[in-house]
N, C-alpha and C positions, 0 to 999 in steps of 0.2 A: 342620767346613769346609762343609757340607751347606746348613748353617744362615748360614751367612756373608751378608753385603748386600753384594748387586752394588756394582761399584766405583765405579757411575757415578752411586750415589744418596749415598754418604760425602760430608759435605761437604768443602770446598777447606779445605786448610790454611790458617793465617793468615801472611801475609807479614812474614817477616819484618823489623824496625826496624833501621837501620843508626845507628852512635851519632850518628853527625852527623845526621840524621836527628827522633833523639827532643830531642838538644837544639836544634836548630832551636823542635821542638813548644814545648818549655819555656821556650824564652824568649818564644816568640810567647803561651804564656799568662800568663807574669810582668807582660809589659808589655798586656796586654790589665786585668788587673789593675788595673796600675797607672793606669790610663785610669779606669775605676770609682772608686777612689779617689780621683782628682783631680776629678774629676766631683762626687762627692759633699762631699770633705772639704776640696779644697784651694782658699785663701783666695789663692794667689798670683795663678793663673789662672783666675778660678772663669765665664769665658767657654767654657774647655774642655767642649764635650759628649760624655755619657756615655749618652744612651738614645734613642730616636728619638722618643719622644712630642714634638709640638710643646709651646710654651710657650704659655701664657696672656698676657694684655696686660699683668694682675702682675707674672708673673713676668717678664716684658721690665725692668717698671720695677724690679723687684726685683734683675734681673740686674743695671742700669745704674748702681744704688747700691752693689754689691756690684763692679765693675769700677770705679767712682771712689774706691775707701778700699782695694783692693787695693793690697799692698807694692808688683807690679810697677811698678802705674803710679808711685808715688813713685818709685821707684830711676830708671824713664823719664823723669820730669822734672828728676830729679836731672840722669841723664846728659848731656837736650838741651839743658837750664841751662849746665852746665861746657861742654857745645859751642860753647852761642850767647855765652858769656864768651870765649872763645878767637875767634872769628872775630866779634866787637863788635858782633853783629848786636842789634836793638831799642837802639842807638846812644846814647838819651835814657837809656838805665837806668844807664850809665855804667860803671866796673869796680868791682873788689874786692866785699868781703860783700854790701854792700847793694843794689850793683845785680845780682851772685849771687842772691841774694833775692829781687828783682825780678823777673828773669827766672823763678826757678823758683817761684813765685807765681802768672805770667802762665801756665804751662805748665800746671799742675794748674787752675788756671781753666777755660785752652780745654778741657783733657780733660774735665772732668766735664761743661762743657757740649758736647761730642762724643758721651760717654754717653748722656745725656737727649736727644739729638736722634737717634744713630745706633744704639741699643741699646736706647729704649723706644717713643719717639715712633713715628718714622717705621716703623719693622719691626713696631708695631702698624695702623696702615695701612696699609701697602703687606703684611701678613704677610708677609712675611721672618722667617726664622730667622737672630738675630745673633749664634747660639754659634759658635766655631770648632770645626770636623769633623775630625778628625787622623786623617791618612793610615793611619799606623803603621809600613806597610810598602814595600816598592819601594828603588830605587837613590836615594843624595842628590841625585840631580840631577833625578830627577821628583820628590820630595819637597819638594823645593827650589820648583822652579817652580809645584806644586801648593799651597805655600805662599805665595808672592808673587802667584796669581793670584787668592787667595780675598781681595783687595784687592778687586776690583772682580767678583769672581763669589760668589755666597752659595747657599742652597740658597731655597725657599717654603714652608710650615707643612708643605706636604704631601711635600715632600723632594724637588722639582724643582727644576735648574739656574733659576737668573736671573742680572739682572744687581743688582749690589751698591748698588741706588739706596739705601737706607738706611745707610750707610758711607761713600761719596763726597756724599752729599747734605748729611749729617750732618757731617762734616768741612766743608763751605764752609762750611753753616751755622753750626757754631763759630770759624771763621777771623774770619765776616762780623760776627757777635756781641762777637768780641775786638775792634773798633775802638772801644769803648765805654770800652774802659779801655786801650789803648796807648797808647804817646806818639802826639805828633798828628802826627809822619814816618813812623810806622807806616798811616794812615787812608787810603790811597790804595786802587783796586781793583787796580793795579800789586804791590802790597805782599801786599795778601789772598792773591790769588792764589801768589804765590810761598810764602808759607807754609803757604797748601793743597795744595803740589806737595809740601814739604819733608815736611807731616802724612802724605802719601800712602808716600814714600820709608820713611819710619820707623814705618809702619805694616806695611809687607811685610817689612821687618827685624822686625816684632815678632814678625809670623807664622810666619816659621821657628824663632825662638825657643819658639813656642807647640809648633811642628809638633815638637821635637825634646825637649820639655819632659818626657814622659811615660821616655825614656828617662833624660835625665839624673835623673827624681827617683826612677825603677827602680838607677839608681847607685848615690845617696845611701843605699838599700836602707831609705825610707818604709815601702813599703809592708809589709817582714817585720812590724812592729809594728801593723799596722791589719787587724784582721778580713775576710777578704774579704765582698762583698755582691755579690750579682747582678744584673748591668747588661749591657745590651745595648752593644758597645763603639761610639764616637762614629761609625767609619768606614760603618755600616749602615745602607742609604738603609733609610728608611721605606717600609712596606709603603704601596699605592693602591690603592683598591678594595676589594672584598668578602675574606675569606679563599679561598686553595682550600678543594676539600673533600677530605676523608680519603681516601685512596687504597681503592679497594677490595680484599677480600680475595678471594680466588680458591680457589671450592671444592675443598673437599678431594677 
């Protein structure tokens, strides 16, 4: 007993984990995971960011090629096709298959050139970051908004809020582009415009879809089959400025 250390120098117990608790921990690393993964591997979304290093001017253009042959966007022009068939809009393309056709032709058209204007071009110029940053975490309904406002709010190479000029810029620009090949009742600025509202509407739809993406492909249970790799997840602004330095050690 003689020999015993004062009680005051024992370290603290460790706190105990309550099970809600550690599975909380575990799903916040499953789907941190799965961010990595989609980051790295996945062709659906491959807009999704995974690391904070900014992109090079390549890799903008690189991204913008790889965001115009992704499935999503087919399956999106698939969808806004069968929309703009139902509500007759671009009017001249007519109905059944081939004005179907038509329309989703015209669709994958504007996007890729959206792409090339709002995903390489301009976010090389203006450096803008045009990956989408996903939350992760939080109530649906900040998640939600935090996803409809990254329409028009983006982050800068160096991971500062701005505003989304490369997105909204790049969207008219493609609107303005498409009277090149629409009917000639489509060529009005009346017209442009209204389709760059509709582009904007179903882009913040696409957003939440992005933002809730990493969970749904955590469902599908992708990622059990794919190695993990070490990535920094999308939602970490990027470090500014120099490093700290190491904390100092305190003599013994």
């Amino acid at each position: 007993e003689g020999n015993a250390a004062p009680a005051a120098n024992l370290p603290d117990a460790p706190t105990p984990q309550t099970p809600t608790q550690q599975t909380d921990q575990n799903q916040k690393s499953e789907l941190k995971h799965s961010i990595e993964v989609l980051g790295k591997r996945s062709i659906f979304f491959p807009e999704l960011a995974h690391e904070r290093k900014p992109l090079t001017s390549k890799q903008k253009f690189q991204l913008a090629v790889d965001e115009t042959i992704a499935p999503s966007r087919f399956l999106g022009s698939a969808f806004t096709a069968g929309i703009g068939q139902a509500r007759d809009s671009l009017h001249d393309y007519g109905q059944g298959w081939e004005g179907y056709g038509k329309r989703y032709g015209s669709s994958v058209a504007s996007n890729a050139s959206s792409h090339v204007f709002g995903t390489a071009l301009l976010p090389s110029l203006t450096h803008e970051d045009p990956r989408y940053f996903v939350k992760l975490f939080g109530s649906p309904k900040n998640r939600i908004l935090y996803a409809m406002s990254r329409v028009v709010i983006t982050r800068t190479d160096e991971g500062a809020p701005t505003f989304n000029w490369s997105n909204v810029m790049g969207g008219l620009m493609a609107e303005s582009l498409a009277v090149s090949y629409l009917p000639d009742s489509e060529r009005t600025a009346g017209k442009t415009f209204s389709r760059f509202g509709i582009r904007m509407g179903f882009a913040a739809l696409d957003n939440v879809v992005k933002e809730y993406w990493p969970t749904i492909f955590k469902s599908l249970r992708i990622n059990k089959i794919i190695p993990p790799e070490r990535s920094d997840p999308g939602t970490v602004t990027p470090q500014v400025g120099p490093p700290a330095p190491p904390p100092q050690k305190e003599p013994q």
